[in-house]
N, C-alpha and C positions, 0 to 999 in steps of 0.2 A: 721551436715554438715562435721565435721572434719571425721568422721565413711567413711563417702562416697570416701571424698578425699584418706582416707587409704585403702580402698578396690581397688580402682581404680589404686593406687601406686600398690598394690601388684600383679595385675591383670595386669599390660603392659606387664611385662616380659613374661610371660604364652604366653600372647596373642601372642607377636612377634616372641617365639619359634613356636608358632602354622603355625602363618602365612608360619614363616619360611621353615616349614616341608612342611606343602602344596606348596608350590612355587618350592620346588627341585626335581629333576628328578629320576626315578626309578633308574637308574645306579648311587646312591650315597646311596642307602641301601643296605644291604649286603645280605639281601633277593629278593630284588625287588621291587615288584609293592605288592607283600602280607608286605613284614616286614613296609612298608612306609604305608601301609592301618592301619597297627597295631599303628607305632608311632603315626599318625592323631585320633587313637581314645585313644591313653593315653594320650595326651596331652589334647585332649577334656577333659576330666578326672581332667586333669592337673588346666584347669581354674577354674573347681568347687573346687578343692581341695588349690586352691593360697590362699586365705583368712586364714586357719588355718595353712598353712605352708606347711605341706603333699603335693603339686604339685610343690615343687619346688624339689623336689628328683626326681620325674620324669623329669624334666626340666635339673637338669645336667644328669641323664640319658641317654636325648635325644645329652646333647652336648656331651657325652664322646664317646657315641657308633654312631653318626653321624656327627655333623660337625666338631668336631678335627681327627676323621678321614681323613676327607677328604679335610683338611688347603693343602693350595698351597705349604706350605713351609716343609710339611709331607714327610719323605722319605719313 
């Protein structure tokens, strides 16, 4: 039981960067509608890989090169 609880701990973050990506709009990648296809399949990537730690490199990945980009308070 405690194995599950930690799998599951490691796995929200993934999850909510994934959700995240899926939910934002092509005019917030710097590719488009191809580079946001891309981010949605590393982050796919990303949940299988949270357990051993490996999908969390993509996961700030995801936040350096897309949403601190694009923070309201970004000049």
């Amino acid at each position: 039981m405690r194995w599950l609880i930690l799998v599951l701990g490691l796995e929200f973050p993934v999850l909510l960067a994934l959700l995240d990506c899926v939910n934002r709009g092509e005019e917030h990648f710097t590719g488009g509608r191809d580079d946001r296809r891309s981010w949605i399949t590393w982050l796919a990537i990303a949940v299988v890989l949270a357990p051993v730690l490996v999908g969390y490199g993509i996961v700030l990945g995801y936040y350096s090169a897309v949403v601190k980009r694009n923070a309201p308070g970004r000049i």
